[in-house]
Wavefront OBJ file of the C-alpha trace (Angstrom):
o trace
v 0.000 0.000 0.000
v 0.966 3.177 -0.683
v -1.794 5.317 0.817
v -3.899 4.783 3.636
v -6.794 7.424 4.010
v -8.608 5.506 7.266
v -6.873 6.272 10.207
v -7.877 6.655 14.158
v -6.594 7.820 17.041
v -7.009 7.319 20.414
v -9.217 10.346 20.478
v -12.489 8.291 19.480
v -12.649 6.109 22.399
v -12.280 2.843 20.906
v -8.311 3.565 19.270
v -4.976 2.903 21.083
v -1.732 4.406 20.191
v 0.363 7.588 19.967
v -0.420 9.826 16.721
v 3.275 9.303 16.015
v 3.399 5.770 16.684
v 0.998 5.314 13.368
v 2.931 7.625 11.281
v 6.606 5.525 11.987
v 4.103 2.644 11.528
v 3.262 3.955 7.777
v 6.653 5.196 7.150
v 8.035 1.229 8.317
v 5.589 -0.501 5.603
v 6.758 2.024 3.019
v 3.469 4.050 2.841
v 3.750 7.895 1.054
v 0.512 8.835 2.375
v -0.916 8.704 5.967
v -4.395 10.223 6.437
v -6.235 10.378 9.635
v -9.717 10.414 9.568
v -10.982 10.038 13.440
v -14.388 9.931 14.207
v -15.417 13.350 13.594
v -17.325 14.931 16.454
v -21.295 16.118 16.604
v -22.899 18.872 18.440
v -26.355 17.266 20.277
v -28.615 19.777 21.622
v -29.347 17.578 24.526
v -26.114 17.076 25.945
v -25.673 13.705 24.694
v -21.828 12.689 24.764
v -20.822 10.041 22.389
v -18.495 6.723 23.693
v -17.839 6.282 20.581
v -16.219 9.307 18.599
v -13.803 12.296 19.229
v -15.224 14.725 21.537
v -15.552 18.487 20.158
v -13.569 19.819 22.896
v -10.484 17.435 21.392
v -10.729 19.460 18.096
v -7.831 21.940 19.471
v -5.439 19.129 20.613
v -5.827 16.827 16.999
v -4.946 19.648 14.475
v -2.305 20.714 16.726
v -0.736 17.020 16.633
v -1.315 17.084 12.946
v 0.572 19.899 12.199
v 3.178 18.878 14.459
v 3.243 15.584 12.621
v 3.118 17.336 9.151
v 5.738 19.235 9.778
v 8.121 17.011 11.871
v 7.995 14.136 9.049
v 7.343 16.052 5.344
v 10.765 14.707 4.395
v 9.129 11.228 4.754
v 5.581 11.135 4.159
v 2.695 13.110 3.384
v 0.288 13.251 6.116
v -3.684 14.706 5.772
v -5.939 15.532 8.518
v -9.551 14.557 8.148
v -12.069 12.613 10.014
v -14.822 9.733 9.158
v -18.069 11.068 9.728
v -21.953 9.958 9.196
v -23.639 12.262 6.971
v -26.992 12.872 9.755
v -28.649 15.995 7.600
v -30.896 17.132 10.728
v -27.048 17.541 12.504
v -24.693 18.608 9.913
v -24.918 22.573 10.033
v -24.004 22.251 13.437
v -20.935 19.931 12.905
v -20.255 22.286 9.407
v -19.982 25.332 11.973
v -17.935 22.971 14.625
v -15.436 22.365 11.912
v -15.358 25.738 9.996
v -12.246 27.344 11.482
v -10.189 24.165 11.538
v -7.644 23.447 8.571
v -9.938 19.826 7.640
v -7.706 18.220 4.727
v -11.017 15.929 4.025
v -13.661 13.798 5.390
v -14.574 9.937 4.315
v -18.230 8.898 5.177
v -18.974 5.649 7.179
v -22.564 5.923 7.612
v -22.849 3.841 10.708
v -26.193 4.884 11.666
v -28.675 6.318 9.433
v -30.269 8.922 11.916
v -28.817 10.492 14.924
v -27.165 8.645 18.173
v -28.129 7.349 20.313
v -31.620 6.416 18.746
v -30.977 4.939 15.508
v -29.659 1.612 14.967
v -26.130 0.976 14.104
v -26.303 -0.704 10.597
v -23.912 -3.372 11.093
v -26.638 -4.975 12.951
v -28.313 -7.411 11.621
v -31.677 -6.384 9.672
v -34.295 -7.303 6.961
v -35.589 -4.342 6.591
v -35.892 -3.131 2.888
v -36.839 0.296 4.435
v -34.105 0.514 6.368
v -31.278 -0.490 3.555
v -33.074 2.107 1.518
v -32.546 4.372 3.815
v -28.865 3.359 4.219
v -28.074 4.176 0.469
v -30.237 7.079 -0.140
v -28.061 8.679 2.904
v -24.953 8.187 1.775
v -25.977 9.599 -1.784
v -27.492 12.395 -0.559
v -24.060 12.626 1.661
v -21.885 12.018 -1.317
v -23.796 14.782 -3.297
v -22.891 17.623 -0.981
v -19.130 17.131 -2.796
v -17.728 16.937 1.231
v -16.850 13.583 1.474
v -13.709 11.887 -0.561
v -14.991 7.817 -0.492
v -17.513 5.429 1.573
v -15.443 4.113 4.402
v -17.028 0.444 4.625
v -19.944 0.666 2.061
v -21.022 -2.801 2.520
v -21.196 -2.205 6.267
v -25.212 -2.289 6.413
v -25.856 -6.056 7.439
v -28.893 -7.169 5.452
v -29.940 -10.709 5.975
v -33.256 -9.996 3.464
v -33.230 -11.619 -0.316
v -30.633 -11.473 -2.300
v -32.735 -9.605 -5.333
v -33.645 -6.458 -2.847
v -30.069 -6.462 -1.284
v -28.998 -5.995 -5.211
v -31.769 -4.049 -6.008
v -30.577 -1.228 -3.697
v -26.645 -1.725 -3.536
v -26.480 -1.701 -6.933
v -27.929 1.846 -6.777
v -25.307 2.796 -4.754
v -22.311 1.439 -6.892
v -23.382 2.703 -10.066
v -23.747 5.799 -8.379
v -19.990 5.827 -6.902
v -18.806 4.214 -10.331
v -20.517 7.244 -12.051
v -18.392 9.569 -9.969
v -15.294 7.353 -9.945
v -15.216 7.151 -6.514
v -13.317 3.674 -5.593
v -14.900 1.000 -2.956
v -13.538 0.568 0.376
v -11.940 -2.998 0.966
v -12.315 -2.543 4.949
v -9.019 -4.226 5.759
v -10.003 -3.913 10.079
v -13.407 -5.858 8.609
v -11.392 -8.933 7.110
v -8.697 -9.059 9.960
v -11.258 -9.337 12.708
v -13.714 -11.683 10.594
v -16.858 -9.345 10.461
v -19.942 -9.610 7.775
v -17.627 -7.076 5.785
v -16.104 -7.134 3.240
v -19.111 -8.436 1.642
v -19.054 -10.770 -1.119
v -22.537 -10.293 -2.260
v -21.452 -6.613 -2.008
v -18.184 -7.064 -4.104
v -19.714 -9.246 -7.050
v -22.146 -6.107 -7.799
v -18.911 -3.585 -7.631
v -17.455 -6.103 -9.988
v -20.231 -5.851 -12.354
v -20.757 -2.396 -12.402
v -17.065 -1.609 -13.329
v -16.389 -0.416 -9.709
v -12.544 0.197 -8.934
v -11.684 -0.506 -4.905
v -9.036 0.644 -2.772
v -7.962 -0.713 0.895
v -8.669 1.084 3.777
v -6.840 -0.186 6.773
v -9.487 1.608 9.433
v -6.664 1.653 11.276
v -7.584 1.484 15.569
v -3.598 0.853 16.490
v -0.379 1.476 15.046
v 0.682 -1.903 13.997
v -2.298 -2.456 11.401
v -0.487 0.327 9.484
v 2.360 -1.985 9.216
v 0.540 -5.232 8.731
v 1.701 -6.488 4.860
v -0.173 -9.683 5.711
v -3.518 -8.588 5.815
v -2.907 -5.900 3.597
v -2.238 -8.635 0.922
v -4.961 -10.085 1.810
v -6.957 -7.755 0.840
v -5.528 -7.233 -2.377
v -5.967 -10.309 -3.122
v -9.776 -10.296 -2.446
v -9.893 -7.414 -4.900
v -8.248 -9.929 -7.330
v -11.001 -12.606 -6.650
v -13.748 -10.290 -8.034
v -11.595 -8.375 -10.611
v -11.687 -5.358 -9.135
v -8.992 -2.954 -10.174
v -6.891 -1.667 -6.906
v -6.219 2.295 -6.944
v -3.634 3.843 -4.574
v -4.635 7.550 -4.253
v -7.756 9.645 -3.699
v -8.218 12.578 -5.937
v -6.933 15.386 -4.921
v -5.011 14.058 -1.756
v -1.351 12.743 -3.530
v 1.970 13.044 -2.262
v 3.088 16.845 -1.633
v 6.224 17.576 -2.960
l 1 2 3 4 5 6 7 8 9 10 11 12 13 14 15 16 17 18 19 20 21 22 23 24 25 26 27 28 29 30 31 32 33 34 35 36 37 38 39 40 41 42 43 44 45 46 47 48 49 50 51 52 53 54 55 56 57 58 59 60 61 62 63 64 65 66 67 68 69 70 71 72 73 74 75 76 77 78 79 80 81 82 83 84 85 86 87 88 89 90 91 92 93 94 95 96 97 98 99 100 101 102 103 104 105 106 107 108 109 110 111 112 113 114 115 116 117 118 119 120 121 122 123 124 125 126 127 128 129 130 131 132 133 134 135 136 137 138 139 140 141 142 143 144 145 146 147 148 149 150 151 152 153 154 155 156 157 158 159 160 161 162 163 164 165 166 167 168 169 170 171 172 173 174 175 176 177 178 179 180 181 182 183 184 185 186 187 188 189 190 191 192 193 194 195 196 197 198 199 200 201 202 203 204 205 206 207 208 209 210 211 212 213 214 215 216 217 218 219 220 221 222 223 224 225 226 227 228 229 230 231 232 233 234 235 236 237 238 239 240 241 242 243 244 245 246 247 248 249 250 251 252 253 254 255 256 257
């Protein structure tokens, strides 16, 4: 791997590891570009404070340890500072103002629940719900179309155990639209390590068809999956089981010279 755009940090809760203990990690496996994308924070009206993600009052201490990190290793990689976010329309002013006066490189969306937390489901759980897979994929278009968002982090994340037909029916909605828009498919390298329902195959046989291209995304929660060729072949060869053409680089977000 050259590039790895999905990156945490200790920050969201669920992450171990010093910020500079994944960058030496990258640099080790021969990586040009390190992005971070930590679970972006969300403004609740009701004082609701997430286990799960960075907490707004961390947005000070991140950027600074970016741009220490930027600066400290440009001879040696290129490093971007994002986060992963859920694209929840009723909160997203709020986070856009949150964010407005900090230097975001980009964002990747993981839509891991379709409305806001704590009261809507997380989609890896199981479900048969056609409603609720519709809903999944209409989000993350409508998130995709606001031109904020680089990739889907995990697409095939939503954990559908109805038929076959209405799992295609919809998913295949949502990789012509990505194909359309040349925006690669997520091989969720964290997802294969640990064994979880993704990657998908049912999911990766429709990319296939519709021309998708995919690139790995380590989803990186410690250091050492940065430097983890094992897995990271793995999942390269996975693309190669469904003919999926790997691509290193996001638009937009090469190596700086």
């Amino acid at each position: 791997m050259l590039a790895n755009y999905h990156t945490h940090t200790v920050r969201c809760q669920h992450a171990s590891g010093e910020d500079k203990a994944y960058v030496e990690a990258a640099i080790k496996s021969g990586m040009k570009i390190l992005g971070f994308s930590d679970h972006c924070p969300w403004i609740y009206d009701d004082g609701h404070v997430s286990g799960t993600r960075m907490l707004p009052s961390q947005l000070d201490d991140y950027f600074a340890s970016m741009d220490r990190l930027k600066r400290e290793y440009k001879n040696d990689i290129t490093i971007y500072a994002g986060f992963e976010a859920e694209y929840i329309p009723e909160l997203i002013e709020k986070q856009y103002r949150l964010l407005d006066n900090y230097p975001v490189d980009y964002m990747i969306l993981g839509q891991h629940f379709t409305g806001r937390e704590p009261f809507a489901p997380y989609t890896g759980f199981p479900s048969d719900s056609e409603y609720e897979l519709k809903k999944y994929v209409d989000t993350i278009i409508m998130g995709m179309d606001t031109g904020r968002y680089s990739y889907v982090a995990h697409p095939d994340l939503f954990n559908f155990t109805g038929t076959d037909d209405i799992y295609r029916k919809h998913m295949g909605r949502l990789c012509e639209y990505l194909k359309e828009r040349n925006i690669p498919i997520e091989i969720n390298m964290l997802g294969l390590l640990q064994g979880r329902h993704y990657p998908a195959d049912k999911f990766f046989r429709i990319a296939a068809e519709t021309g998708c291209d995919a690139i790995i995304g380590c989803d990186a929660h410690f250091p050492e999956s940065l430097n983890d060729t094992e897995n990271m072949e793995k999942c390269r060869m996975y693309a190669e089981r469904f003919g999926l053409k790997l691509v290193d680089f996001l638009p937009g977000l090469g190596i700086k010279e």
